[in-house]
C-alpha positions in Angstrom: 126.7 162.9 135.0 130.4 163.1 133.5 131.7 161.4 130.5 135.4 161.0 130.0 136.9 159.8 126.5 139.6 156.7 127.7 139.5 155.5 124.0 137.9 156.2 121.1 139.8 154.5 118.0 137.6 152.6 115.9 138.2 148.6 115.1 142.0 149.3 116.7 144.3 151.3 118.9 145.7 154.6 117.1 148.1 156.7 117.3 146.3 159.3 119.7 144.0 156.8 121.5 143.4 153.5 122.5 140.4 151.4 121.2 136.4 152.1 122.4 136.1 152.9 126.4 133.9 155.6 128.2 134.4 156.7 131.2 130.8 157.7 133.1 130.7 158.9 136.3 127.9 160.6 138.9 127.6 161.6 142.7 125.3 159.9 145.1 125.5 158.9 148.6 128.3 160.8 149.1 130.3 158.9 146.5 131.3 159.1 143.0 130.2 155.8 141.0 132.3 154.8 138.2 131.2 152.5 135.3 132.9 151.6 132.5 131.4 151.4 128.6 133.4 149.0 126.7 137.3 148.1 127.4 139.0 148.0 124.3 142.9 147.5 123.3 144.8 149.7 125.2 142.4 151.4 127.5 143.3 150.2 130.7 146.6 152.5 130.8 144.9 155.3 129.8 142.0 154.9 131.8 144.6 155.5 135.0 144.4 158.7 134.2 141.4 159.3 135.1 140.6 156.9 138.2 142.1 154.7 140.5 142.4 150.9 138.9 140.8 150.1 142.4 137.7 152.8 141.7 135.6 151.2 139.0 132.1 149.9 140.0 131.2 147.8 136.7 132.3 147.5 133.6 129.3 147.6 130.6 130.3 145.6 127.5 128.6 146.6 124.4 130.0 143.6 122.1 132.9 140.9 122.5 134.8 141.8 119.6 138.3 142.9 121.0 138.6 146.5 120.1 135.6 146.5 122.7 136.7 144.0 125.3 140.2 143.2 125.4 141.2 145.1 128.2 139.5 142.8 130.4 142.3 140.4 130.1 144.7 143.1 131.6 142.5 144.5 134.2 141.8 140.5 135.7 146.0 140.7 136.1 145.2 144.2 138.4 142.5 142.6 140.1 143.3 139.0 140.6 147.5 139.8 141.5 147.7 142.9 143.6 149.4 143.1 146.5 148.1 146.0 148.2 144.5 143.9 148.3 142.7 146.6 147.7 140.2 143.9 145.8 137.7 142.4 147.9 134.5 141.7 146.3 134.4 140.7 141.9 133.6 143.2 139.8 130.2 143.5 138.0 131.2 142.9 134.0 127.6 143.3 132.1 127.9 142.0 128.8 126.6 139.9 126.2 125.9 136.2 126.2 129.3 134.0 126.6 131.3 137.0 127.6 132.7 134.6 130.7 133.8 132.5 127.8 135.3 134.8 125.1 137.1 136.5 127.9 138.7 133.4 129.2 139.5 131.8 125.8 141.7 135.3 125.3 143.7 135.2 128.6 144.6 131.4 128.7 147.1 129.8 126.9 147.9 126.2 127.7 145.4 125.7 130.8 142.4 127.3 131.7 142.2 129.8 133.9 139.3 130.9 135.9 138.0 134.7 136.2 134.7 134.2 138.4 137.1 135.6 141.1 137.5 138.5 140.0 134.8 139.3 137.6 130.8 138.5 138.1 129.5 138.1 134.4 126.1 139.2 133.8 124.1 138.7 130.7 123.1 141.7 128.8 119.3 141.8 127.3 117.1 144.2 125.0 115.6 146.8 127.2 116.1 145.3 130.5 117.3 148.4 132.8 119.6 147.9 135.7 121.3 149.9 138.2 124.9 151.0 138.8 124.4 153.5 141.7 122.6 156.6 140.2 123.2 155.2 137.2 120.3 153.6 135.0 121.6 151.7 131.9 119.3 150.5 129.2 120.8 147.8 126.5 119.0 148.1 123.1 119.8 145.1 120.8 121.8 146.8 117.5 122.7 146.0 113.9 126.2 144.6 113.9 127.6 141.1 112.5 127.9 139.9 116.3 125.1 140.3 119.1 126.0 143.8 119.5 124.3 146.6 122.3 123.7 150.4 122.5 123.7 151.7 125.7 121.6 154.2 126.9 122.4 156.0 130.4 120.4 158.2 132.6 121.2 160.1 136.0 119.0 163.0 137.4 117.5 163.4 134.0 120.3 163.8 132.0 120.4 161.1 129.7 123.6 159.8 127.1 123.6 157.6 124.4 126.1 155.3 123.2 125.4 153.1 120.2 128.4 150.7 120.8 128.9 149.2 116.9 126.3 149.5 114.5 124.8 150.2 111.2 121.1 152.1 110.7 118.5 150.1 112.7 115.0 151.4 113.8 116.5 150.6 118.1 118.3 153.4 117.7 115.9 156.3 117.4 114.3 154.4 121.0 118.2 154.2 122.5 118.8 158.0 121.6 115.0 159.6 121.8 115.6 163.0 123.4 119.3 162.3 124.2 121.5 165.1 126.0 124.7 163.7 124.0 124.7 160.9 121.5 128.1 159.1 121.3 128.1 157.5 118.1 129.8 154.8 115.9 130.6 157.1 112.1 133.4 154.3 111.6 132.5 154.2 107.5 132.6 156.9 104.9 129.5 157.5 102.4 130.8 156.0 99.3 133.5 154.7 100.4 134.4 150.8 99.2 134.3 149.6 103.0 130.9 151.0 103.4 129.3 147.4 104.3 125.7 147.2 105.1 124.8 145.9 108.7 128.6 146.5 110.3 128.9 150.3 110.8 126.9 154.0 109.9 128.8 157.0 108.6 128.4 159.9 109.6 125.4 160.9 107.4 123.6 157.6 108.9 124.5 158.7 112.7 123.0 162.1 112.3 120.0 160.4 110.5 119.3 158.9 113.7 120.1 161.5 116.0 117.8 163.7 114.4 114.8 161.2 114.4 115.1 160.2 118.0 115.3 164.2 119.0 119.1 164.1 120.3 120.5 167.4 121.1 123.9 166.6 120.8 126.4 164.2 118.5 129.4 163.4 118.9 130.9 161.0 116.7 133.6 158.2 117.6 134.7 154.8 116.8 136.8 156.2 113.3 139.9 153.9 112.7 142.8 155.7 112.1 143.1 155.1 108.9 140.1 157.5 108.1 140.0 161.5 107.9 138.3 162.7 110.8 137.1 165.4 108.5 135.2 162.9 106.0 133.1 162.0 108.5 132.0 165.4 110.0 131.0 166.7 106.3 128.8 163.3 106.3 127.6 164.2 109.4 127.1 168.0 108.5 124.8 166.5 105.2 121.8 166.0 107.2 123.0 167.2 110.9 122.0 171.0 111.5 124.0 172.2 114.2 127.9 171.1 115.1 129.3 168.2 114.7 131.6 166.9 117.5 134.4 164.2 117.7 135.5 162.4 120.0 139.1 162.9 121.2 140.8 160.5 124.1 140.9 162.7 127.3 137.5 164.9 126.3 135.4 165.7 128.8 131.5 166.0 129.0 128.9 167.2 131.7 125.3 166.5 130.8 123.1 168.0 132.8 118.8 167.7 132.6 
């Protein structure tokens, strides 16, 4: 399994990256499968980078706030307008409750405008596993001020796990137990005035968790621009033994079992 950075800016696009969106990728049936987590602000034009706009296989919405969504709006232009017609089936978009809705409401303006040929909207749920291909994706139900979902994805034993927006919960020791990578939201700073319960950890609250569930890897993400990347890390390095890793647009990962 391969895990690309498209975007990794926390709450909005910054100056290096766009807003949250994962690249994950594995081989089966002679095929690579692509999926999506999250398509924030300013991810599609990165994310061309990487893959084809014609070679995604679902897109996996952790929350519908925009900085985790928006690109949506863009990629139903790509899908719904080309003129090659390389589309011929609607994409799988799994995703909270009223995504269909949310997503709709942001690309109309005086009329409304329907998706459902492009896009096939599928309700997340707590624990209920589906399939992409090899992939295996497990929703756990988070802390954040919206229904908000960590995702936790397996392929031939190798297993990474994204929290998606959140602050300390007991979900997330069972979304990261004995995780290859964690991926993980350190958008506050201990002490910090903006350090709001039930919204986001820091880095000292992301390692916490790590730790408990048995993860043998973090890398931290979601931190707004606006935040030294190095206040986070020594939170991080407070209860975190070994290194500390950040998220950069472009990084690669292989996880292996």
């Amino acid at each position: 399994m391969k895990l690309t950075v498209v975007g990794c800016s926390g709450s909005f696009p910054g100056p290096d990256s766009p807003a949250s969106c994962y690249l994950v990728e594995a081989e089966s049936e002679g095929r690579t499968w692509s999926v999506l987590l999250d398509f924030g602000n300013g991810s599609l034009g990165a994310l061309q980078n990487y893959r084809e706009v014609d070679d995604i296989d679902a897109v996996v919405i952790s929350h519908l706030h925009p900085d985790h969504c928006l690109d949506l709006c863009s990629y139903f232009v790509v899908r719904n307008y080309d003129p090659h017609g390389r589309f011929d089936s609607r994409l799988p978009v799994f995703a909270p409750p009223g995504a269909e809705e949310r997503i709709t409401r942001a690309y109309m303006v005086d009329k409304y405008e329907d998706l459902s040929g492009a896009y096939k909207f599928v309700d997340l749920a707590d624990r209920a596993t589906f399939s992409v291909g090899p992939l295996n994706i497990t929703p756990f139900l988070v802390n954040h001020p919206v229904e908000a979902y960590g995702l936790r994805v397996e392929a031939d034993g190798a297993v990474l796990a994204y929290t998606g927006d959140t602050d300390a919960c007991d979900a997330l020791v069972d979304l990261e137990r004995d995780a290859d990578l964690v991926l993980t939201d350190s958008a506050f700073v201990d002490g910090r005035d903006d350090d709001l319960k039930d919204v986001h950890l820091t880095g000292s609250r992301a390692a916490k968790a790590a730790q408990d569930a048995g993860a043998k890897r973090l890398v931290l993400t979601h931190i707004p621009a606006w935040t030294p990347v190095e206040d986070c890390v020594r939170d991080a390095k407070t209860v975190w033994a070994g290194e500390v890793e950040v998220a950069r647009a472009g990084q690669r990962y292989e996880l292996r079992a």
